[in-house]
SERO-4910 file (N, C-alpha, C, O; in steps of 0.05 Angstrom, whole numbers):
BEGIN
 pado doro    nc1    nc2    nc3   cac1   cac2   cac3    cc1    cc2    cc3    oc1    oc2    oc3
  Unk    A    476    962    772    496    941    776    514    949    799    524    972    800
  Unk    A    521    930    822    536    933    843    565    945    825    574    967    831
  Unk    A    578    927    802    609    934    805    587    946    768    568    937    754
  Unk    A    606    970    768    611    985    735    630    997    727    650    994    742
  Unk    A    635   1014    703    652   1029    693    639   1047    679    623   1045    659
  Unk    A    650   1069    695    628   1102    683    642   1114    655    665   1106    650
  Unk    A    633   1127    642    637   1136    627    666   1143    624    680   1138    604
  Unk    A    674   1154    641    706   1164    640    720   1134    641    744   1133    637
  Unk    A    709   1114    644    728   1084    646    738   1079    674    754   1061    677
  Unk    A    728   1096    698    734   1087    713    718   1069    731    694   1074    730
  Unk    A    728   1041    753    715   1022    758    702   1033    790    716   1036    810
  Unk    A    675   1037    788    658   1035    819    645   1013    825    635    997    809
  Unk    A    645   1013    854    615    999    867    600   1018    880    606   1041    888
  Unk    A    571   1000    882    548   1015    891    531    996    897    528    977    882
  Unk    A    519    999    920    510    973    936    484    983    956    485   1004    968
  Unk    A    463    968    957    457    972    979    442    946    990    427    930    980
  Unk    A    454    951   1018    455    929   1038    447    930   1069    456    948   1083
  Unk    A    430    911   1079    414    903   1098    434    901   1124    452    884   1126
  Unk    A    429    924   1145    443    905   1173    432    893   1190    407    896   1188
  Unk    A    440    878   1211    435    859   1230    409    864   1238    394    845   1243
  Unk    A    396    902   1242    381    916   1252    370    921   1232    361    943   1235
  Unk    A    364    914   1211    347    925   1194    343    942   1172    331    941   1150
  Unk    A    361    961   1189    368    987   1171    385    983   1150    402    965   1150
  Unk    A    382   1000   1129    392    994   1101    409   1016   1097    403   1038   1105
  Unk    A    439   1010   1081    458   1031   1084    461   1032   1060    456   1010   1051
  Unk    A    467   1046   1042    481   1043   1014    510   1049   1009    516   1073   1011
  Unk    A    526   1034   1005    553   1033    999    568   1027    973    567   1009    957
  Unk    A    591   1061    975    602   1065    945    626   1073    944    633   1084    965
  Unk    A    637   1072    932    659   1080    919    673   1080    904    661   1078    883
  Unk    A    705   1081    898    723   1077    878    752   1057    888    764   1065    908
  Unk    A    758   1039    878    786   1030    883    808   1047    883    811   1068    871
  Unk    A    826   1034    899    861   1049    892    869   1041    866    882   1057    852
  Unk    A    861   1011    855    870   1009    826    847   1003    813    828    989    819
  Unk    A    851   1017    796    830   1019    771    829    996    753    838    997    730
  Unk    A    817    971    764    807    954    755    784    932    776    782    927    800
  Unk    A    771    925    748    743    901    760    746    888    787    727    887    803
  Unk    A    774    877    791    774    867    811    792    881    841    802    867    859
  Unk    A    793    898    841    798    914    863    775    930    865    775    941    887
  Unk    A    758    936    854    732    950    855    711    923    874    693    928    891
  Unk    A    718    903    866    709    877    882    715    882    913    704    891    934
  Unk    A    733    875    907    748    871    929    744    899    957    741    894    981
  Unk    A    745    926    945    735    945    956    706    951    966    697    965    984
  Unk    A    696    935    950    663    940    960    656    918    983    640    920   1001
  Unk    A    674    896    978    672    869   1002    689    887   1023    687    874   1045
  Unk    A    699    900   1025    722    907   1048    696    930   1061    693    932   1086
  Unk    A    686    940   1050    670    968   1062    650    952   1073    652    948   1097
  Unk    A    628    940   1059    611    922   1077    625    903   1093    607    901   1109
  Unk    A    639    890   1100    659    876   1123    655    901   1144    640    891   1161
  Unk    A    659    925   1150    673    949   1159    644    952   1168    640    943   1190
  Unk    A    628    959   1158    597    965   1166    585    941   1178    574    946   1200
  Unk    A    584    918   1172    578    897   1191    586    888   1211    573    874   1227
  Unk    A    614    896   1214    631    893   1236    621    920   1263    615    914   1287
  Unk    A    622    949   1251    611    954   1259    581    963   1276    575    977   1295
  Unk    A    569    946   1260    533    935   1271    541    915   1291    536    919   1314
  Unk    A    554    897   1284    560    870   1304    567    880   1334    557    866   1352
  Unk    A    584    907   1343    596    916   1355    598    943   1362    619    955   1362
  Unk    A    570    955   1369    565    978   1369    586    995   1398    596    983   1417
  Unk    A    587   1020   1392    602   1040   1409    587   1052   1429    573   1073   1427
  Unk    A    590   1035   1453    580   1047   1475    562   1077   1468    573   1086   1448
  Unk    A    546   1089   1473    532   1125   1471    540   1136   1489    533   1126   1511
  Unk    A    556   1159   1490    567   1175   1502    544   1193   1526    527   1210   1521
  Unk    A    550   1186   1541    532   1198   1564    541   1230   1566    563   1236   1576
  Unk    A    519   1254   1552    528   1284   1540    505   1294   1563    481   1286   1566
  Unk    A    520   1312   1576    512   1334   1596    494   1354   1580    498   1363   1557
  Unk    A    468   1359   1601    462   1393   1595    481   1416   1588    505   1418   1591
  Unk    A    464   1429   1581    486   1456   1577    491   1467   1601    514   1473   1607
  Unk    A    467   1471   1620    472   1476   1648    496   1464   1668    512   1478   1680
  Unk    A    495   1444   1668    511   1424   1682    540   1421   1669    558   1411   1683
  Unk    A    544   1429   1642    562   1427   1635    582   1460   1638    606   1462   1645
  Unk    A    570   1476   1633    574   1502   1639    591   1507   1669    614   1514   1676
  Unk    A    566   1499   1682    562   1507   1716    596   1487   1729    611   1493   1748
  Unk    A    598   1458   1708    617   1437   1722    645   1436   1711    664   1450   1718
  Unk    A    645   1415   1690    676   1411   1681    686   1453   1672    701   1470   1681
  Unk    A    667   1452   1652    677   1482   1642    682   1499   1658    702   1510   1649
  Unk    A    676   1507   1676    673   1534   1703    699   1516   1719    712   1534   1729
  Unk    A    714   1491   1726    729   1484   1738    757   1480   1720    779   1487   1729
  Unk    A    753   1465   1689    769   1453   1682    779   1473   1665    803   1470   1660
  Unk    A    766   1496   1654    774   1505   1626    781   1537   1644    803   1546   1647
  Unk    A    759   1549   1652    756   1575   1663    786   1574   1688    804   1591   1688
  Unk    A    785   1554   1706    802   1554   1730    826   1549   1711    842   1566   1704
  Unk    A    827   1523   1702    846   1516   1694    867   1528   1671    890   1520   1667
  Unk    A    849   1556   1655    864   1572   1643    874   1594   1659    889   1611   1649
  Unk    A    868   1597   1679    868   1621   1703    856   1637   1690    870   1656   1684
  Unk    A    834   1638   1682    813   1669   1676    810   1676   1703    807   1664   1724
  Unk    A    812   1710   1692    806   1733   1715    778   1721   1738    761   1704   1733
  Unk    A    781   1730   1755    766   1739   1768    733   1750   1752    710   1742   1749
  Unk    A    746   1766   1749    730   1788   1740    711   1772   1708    687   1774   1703
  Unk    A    727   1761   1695    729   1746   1675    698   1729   1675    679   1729   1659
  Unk    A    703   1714   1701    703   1681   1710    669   1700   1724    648   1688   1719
  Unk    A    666   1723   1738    641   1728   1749    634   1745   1716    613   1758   1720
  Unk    A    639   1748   1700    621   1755   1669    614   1733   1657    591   1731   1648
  Unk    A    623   1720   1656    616   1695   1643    592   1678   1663    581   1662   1648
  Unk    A    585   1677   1680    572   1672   1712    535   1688   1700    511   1682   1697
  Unk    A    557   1713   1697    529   1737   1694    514   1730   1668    491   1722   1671
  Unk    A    521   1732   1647    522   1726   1621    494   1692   1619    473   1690   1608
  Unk    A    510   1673   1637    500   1659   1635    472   1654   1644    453   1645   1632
  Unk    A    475   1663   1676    451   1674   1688    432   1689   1679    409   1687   1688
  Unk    A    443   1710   1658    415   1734   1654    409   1721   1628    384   1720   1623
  Unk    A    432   1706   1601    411   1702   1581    422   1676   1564    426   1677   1540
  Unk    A    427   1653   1580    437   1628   1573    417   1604   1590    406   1584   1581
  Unk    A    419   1615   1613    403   1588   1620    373   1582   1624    365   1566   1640
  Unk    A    356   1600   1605    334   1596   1604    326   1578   1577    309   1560   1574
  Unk    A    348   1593   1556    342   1577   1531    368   1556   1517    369   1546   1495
  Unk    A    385   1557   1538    401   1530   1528    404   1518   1547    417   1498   1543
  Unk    A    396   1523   1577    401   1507   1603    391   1474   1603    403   1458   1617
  Unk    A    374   1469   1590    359   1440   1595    367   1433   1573    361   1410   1571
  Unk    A    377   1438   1555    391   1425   1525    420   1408   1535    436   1416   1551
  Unk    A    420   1381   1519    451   1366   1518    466   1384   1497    459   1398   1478
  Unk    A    484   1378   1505    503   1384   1492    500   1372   1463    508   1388   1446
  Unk    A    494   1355   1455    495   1350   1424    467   1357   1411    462   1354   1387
  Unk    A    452   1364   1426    423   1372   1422    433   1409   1396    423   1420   1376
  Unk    A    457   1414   1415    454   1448   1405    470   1450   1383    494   1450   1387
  Unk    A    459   1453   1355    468   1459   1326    456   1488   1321    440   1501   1334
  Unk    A    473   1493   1294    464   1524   1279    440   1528   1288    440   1546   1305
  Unk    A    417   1518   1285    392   1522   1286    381   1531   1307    362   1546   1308
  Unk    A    401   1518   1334    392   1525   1356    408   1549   1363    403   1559   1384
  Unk    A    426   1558   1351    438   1572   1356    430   1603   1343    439   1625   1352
  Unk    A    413   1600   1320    398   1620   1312    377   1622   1327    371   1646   1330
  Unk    A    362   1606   1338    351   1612   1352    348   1634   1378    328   1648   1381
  Unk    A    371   1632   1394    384   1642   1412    391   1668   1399    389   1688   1413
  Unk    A    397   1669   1377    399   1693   1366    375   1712   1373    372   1731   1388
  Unk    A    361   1700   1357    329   1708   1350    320   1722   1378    311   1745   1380
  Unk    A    323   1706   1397    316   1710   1435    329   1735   1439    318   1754   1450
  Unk    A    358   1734   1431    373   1759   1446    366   1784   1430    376   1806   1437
  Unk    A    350   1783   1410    341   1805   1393    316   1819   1401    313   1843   1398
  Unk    A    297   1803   1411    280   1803   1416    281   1810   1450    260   1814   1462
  Unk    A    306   1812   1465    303   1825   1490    310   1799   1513    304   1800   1537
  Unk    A    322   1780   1502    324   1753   1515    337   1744   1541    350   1724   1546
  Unk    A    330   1771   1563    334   1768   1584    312   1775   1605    287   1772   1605
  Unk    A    334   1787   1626    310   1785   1646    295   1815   1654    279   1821   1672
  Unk    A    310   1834   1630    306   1860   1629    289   1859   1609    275   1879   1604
  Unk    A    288   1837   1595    261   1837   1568    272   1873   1556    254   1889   1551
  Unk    A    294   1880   1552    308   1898   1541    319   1885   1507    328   1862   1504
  Unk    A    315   1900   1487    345   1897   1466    366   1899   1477    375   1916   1491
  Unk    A    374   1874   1466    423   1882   1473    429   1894   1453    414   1895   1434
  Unk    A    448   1903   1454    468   1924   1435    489   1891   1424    498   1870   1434
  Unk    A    488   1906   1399    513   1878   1384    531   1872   1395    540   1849   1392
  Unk    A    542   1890   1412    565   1875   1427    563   1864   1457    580   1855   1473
  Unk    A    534   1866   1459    528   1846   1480    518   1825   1468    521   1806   1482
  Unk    A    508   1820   1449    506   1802   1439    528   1782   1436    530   1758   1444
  Unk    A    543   1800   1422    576   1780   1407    578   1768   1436    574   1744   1441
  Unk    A    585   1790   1458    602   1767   1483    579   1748   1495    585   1735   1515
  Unk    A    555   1746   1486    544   1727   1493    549   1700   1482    556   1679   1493
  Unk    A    544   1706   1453    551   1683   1439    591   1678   1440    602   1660   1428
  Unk    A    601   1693   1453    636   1681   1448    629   1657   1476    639   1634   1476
  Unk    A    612   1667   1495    616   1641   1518    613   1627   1507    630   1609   1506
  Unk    A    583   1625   1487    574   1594   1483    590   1581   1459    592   1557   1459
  Unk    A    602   1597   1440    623   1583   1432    655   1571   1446    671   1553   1440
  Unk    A    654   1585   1462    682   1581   1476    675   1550   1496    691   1531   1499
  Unk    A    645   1554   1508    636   1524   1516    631   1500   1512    634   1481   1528
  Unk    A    621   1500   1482    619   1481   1463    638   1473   1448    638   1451   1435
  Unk    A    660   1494   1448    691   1489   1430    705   1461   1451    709   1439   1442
  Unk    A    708   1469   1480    719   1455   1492    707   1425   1497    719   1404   1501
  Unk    A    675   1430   1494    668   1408   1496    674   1384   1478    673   1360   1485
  Unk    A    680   1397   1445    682   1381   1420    718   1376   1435    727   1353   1434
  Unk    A    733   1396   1446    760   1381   1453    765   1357   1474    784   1342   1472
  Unk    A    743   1353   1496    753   1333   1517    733   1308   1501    731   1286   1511
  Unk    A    721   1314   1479    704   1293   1466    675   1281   1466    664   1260   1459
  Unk    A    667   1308   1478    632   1302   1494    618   1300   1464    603   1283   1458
  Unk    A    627   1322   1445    608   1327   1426    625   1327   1405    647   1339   1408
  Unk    A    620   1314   1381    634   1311   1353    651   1335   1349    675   1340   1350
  Unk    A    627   1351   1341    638   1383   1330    625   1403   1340    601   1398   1342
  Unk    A    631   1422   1345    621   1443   1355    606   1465   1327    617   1469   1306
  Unk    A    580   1476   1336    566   1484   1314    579   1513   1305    585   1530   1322
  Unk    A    581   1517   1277    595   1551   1277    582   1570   1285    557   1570   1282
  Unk    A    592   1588   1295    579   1611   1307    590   1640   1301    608   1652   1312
  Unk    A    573   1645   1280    582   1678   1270    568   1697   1288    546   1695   1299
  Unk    A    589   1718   1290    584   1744   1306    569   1766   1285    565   1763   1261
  Unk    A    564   1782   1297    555   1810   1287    573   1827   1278    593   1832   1292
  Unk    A    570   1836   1257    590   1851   1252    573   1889   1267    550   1894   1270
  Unk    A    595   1906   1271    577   1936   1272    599   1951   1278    623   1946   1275
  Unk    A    587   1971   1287    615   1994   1281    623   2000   1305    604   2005   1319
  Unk    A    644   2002   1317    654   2011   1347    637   2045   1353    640   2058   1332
  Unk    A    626   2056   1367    620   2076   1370    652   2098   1382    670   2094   1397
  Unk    A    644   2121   1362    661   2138   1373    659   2146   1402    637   2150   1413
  Unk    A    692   2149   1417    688   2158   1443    697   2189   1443    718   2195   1432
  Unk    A    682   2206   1456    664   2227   1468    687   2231   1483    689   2216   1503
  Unk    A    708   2252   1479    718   2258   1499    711   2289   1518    693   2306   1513
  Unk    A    728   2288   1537    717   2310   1557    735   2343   1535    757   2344   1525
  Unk    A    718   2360   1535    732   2392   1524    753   2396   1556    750   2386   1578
  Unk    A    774   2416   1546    786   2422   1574    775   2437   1603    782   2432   1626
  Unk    A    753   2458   1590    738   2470   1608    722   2451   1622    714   2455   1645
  Unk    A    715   2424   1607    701   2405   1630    721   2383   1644    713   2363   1656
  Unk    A    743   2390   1640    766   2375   1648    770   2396   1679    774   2387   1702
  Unk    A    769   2422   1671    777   2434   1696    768   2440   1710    778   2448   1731
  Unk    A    736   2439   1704    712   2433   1729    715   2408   1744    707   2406   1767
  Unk    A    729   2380   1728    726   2351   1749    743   2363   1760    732   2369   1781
  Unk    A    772   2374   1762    793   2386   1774    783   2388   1800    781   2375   1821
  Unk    A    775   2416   1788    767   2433   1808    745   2418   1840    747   2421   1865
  Unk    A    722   2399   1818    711   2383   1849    729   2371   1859    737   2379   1881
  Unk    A    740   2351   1847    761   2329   1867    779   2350   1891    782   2347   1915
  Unk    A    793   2376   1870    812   2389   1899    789   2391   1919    790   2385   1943
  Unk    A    769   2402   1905    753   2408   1946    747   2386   1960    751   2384   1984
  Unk    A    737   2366   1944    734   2339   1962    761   2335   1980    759   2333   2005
  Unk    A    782   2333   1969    816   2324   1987    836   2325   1960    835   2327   1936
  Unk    A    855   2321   1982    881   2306   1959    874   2283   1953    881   2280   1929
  Unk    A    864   2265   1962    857   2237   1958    848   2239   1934    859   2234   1913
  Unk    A    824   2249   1938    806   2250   1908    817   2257   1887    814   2246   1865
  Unk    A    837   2283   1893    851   2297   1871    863   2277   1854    859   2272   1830
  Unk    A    882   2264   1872    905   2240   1859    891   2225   1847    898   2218   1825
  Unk    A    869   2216   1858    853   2205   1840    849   2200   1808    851   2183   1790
  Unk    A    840   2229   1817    829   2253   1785    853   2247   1759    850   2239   1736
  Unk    A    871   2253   1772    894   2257   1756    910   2227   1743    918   2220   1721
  Unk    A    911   2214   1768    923   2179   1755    899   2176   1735    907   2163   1716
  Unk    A    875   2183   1734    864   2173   1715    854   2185   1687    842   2175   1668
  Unk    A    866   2219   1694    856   2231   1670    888   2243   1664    884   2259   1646
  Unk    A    910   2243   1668    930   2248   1666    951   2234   1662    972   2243   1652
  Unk    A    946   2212   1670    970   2188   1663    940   2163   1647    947   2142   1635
  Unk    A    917   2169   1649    913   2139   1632    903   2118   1644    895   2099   1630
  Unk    A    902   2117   1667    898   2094   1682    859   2082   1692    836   2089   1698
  Unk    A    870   2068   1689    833   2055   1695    836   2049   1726    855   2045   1740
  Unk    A    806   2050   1732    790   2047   1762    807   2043   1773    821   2057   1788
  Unk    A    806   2011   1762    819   1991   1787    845   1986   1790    855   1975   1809
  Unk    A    860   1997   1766    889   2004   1770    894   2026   1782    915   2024   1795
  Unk    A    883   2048   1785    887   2065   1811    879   2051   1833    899   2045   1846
  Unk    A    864   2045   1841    864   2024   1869    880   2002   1870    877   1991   1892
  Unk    A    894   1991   1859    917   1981   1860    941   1988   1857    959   1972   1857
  Unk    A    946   2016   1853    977   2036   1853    987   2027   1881    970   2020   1898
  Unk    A   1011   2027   1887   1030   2020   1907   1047   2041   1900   1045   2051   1878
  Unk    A   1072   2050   1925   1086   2066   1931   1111   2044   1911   1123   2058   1896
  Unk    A   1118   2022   1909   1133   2013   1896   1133   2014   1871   1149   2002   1857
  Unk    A   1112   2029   1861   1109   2023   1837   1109   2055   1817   1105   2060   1794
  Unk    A   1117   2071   1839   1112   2107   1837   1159   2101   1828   1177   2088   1838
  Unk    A   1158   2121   1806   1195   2124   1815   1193   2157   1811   1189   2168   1790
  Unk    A   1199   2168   1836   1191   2197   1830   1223   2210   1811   1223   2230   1797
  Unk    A   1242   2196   1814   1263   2209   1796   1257   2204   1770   1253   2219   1750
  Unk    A   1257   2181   1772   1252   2178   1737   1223   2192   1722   1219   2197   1699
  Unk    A   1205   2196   1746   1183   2204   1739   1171   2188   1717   1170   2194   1693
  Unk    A   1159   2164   1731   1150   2143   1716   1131   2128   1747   1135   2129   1771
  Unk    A   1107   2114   1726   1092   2099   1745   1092   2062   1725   1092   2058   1701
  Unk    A   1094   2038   1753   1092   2023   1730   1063   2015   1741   1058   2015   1765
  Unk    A   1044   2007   1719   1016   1993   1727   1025   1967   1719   1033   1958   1698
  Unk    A   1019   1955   1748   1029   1923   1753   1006   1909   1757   1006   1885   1752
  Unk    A    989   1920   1763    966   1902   1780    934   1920   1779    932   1942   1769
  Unk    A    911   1903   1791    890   1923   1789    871   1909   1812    868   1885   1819
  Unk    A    862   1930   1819    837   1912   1843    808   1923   1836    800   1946   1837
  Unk    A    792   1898   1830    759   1899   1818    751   1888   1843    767   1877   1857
  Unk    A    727   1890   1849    709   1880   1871    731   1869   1892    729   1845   1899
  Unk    A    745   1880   1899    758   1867   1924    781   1846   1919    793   1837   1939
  Unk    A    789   1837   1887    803   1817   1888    830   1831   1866    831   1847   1847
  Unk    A    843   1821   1877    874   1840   1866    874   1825   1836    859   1806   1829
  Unk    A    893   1838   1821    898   1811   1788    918   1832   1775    925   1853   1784
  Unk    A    925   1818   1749    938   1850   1734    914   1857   1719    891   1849   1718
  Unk    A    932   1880   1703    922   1896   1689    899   1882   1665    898   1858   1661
  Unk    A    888   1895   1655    866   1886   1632    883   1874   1610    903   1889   1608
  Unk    A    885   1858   1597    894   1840   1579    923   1825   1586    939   1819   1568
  Unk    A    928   1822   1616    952   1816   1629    972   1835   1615    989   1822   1603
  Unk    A    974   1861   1613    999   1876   1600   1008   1886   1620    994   1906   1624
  Unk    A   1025   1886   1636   1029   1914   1648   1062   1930   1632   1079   1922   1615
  Unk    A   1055   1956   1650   1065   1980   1628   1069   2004   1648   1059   2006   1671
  Unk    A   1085   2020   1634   1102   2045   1646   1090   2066   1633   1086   2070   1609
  Unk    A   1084   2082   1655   1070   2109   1645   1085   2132   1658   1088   2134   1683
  Unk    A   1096   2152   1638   1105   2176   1652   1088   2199   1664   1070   2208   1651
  Unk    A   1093   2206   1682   1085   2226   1695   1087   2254   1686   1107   2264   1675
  Unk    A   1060   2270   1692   1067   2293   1674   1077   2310   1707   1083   2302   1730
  Unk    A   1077   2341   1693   1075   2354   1721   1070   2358   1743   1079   2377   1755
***
């Protein structure tokens, strides 16, 4: 029966009904008031709503490759437009190039669900680049954070409904290996014969803390020899200046 009353006494409909096109929908529910004739009345309002809709279909959203979508709005609108690094902006570039655009490059955007996304899994396990190597889990994870971070944005400007979930790997950080002092005072010892250059080197980075490219970006303004303090403001990777790794910069004291 289209209109009833279930066991608990409350009033449904349940319907099924023919559209313009053929296709057959079944339509159900419950009223706001719990009686015969608002249960009427609700089931005529939902088919109105679905016929109206057939009558008046919604344009289909014209949805980009993954390639094209990657390579265009995303790499201009999201990557530029958040100001990602440099450095950032050519990983995500690489990433894409060595193990994205072979097996999600010719895919639309609404084409790529869980399934395909295990998939991709399955590939990067199996060596899914161009090194036909295994990744380590955490090359993995930052593979899959692009393609979620690409697909997130896409479900935001409206290309794609929803964006499919994408679980990471879980594993263990590997312990870091540090240097004993006797092998601390052998790097010493090369850098002094190389120069002072090298030395200072040695030392901004095994003495105060500092990474690569924040020693190549130290400045004399940035040394306060009274206070005996350095501040790391900035850092230079392949040639292009930026700050520090997670935009922090920070004051480091100077030892002897």
């Amino acid at each position: 029966m289209p209109i009833r009353r279930d066991k608990r006494g409350c009033w449904r409909y349940r319907k099924v009904i023919c559209l313009p096109d053929g296709t057959k929908r079944r339509v159900f529910g419950t009223p706001a008031i719990n009686k015969r004739w608002a249960a009427e009345k609700a089931e005529e309002a939902h088919i109105r709503r679905l016929m109206e809709a057939a009558a008046n279909p919604k344009p289909r959203k014209e949805v980009p490759t993954f390639e094209k979508w990657f390579e265009g709005r995303y790499m201009k609108e999201w990557c530029e437009g958040q100001q990602n690094k440099p450095s950032t902006i050519t990983e995500k570039r690489s990433i894409f190039d060595h193990h994205l655009r072979g097996f999600l490059g010719t895919r639309k955007l609404d084409e790529i669900d869980v399934g395909v996304i295990q998939g991709l899994k399955a590939a990067l396990n199996d060596g899914g680049n161009r090194y036909k190597k295994p990744l380590s889990l955490k090359t993995r994870n930052n593979v899959l954070a692009v393609v979620s971070n690409a697909l997130r944005y896409a479900e935001e400007v409206g290309l794609i409904d929803e964006a499919p979930r994408i679980r990471q790997y879980k594993f263990e950080r590997p312990v870091i290996e540090c240097w004993q002092l006797d092998e601390w005072r052998r790097f010493l010892d090369a850098a002094r014969r190389d120069g002072p250059g090298m030395l200072v080197a040695a030392l901004l980075a095994g003495d105060a803390g500092l990474r690569l490219g924040e020693v190549r970006g130290l400045r004399w303004d940035d040394v306060d020899l009274i206070a005996e303090r350095l501040m790391v403001t900035r850092q230079i990777r392949k040639g292009t200046e930026g700050t520090p790794k997670g935009g922090r910069r920070r004051s480091v004291p100077m030892t002897a």
